[in-house]
C-alpha positions as CSV (number, residue, x, y, z in Angstrom):
1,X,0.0,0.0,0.0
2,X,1.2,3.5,-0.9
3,X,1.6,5.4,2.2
4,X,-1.0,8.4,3.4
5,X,-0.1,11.9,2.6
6,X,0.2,13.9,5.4
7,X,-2.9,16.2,4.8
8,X,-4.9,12.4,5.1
9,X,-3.4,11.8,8.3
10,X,-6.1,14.4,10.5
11,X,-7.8,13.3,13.4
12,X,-11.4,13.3,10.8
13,X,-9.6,10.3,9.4
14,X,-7.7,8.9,12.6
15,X,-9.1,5.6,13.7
16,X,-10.2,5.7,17.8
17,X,-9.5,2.6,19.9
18,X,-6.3,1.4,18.5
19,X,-3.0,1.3,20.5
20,X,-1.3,1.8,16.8
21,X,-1.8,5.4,14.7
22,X,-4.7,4.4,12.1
23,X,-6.1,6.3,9.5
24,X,-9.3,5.2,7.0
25,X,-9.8,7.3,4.5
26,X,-13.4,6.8,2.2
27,X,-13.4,7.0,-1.5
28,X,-17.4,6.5,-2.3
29,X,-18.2,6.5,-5.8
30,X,-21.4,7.5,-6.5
31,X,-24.8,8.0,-4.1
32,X,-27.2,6.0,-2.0
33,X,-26.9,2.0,-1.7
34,X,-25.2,1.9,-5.0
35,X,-22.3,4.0,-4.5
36,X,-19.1,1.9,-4.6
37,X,-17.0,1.8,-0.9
38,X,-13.1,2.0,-1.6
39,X,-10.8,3.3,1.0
40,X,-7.5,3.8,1.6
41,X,-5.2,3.3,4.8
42,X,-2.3,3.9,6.7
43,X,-0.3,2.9,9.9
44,X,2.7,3.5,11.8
45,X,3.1,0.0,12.6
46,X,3.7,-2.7,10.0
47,X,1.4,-5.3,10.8
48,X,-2.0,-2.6,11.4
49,X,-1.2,-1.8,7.9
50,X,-1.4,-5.6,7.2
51,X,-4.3,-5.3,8.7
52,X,-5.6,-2.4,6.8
53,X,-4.6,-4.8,3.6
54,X,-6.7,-7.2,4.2
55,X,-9.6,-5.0,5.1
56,X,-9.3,-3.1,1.9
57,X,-9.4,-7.1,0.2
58,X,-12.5,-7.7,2.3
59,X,-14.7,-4.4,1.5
60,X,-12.9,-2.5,-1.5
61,X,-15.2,-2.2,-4.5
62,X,-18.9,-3.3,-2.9
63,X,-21.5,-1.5,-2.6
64,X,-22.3,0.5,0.8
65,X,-25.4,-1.9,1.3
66,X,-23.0,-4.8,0.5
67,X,-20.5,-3.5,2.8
68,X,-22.9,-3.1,5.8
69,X,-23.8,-6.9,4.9
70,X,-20.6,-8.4,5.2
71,X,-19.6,-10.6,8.0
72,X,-16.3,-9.2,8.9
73,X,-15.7,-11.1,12.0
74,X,-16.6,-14.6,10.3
75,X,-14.6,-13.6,7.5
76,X,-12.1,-12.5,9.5
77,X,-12.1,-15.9,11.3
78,X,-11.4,-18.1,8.6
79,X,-8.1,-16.6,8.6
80,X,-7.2,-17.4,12.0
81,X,-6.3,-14.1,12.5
82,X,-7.4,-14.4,16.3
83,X,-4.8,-17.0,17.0
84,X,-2.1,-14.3,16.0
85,X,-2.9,-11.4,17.6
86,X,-3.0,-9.8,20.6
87,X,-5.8,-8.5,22.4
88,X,-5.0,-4.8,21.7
89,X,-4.5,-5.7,17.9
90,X,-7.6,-7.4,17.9
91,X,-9.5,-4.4,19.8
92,X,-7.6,-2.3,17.0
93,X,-9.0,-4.6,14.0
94,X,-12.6,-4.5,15.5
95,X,-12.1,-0.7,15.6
96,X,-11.4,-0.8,11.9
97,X,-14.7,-2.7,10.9
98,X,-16.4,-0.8,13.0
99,X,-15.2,2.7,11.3
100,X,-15.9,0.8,7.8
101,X,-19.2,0.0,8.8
102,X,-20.0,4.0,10.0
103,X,-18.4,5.1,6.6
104,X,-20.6,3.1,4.7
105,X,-23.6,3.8,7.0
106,X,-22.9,7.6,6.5
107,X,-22.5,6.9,2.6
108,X,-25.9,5.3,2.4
109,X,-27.7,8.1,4.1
């Protein structure tokens, strides 16, 4: 992933609730439950952005509605990620979905 630029990194883009520096940046294309969710990220620490990678795999490209339908957690669990992390990591990637999910949820209003 390319890195942020430093006019992305504000605290409108910071994620809350993880121990690393996050940032999630929305790129909706288009209006209502249509519009297409893409994002872009960025970390100071290598494995968040990792993270952030396979987040981006998960949601980039769906719809809002289809974002907001998405099992993240299951999903997430079929790649064992929970047997790798810690619990602030994990705290951190629930964080992340959860900011997805509001992006999405503020894209569809």
């Amino acid at each position: 992933m390319d890195p942020l630029s430093d006019g992305l990194r504000v605290p409108a883009t910071k994620v809350d609730g993880c121990a690393s520096q996050v940032w999630l940046v929305p790129e909706i294309e288009g209006d209502g439950d249509d519009a297409r969710f893409r994002f872009k990220g960025d970390s100071d620490a290598m494995i968040v952005r990792g993270l952030i990678a396979i987040l981006i795999s998960l949601y980039d490209g769906l719809t809002v509605s289809e974002v907001l339908e998405v099992d993240a957690s299951g999903e997430l669990g079929r790649l064992g990620l929970q047997d790798h992390l810690s619990s602030q990591r994990s705290n951190g990637l629930r964080a992340m979905v959860t900011r997805v999910r509001a992006l999405a949820n503020a894209a569809a209003a």
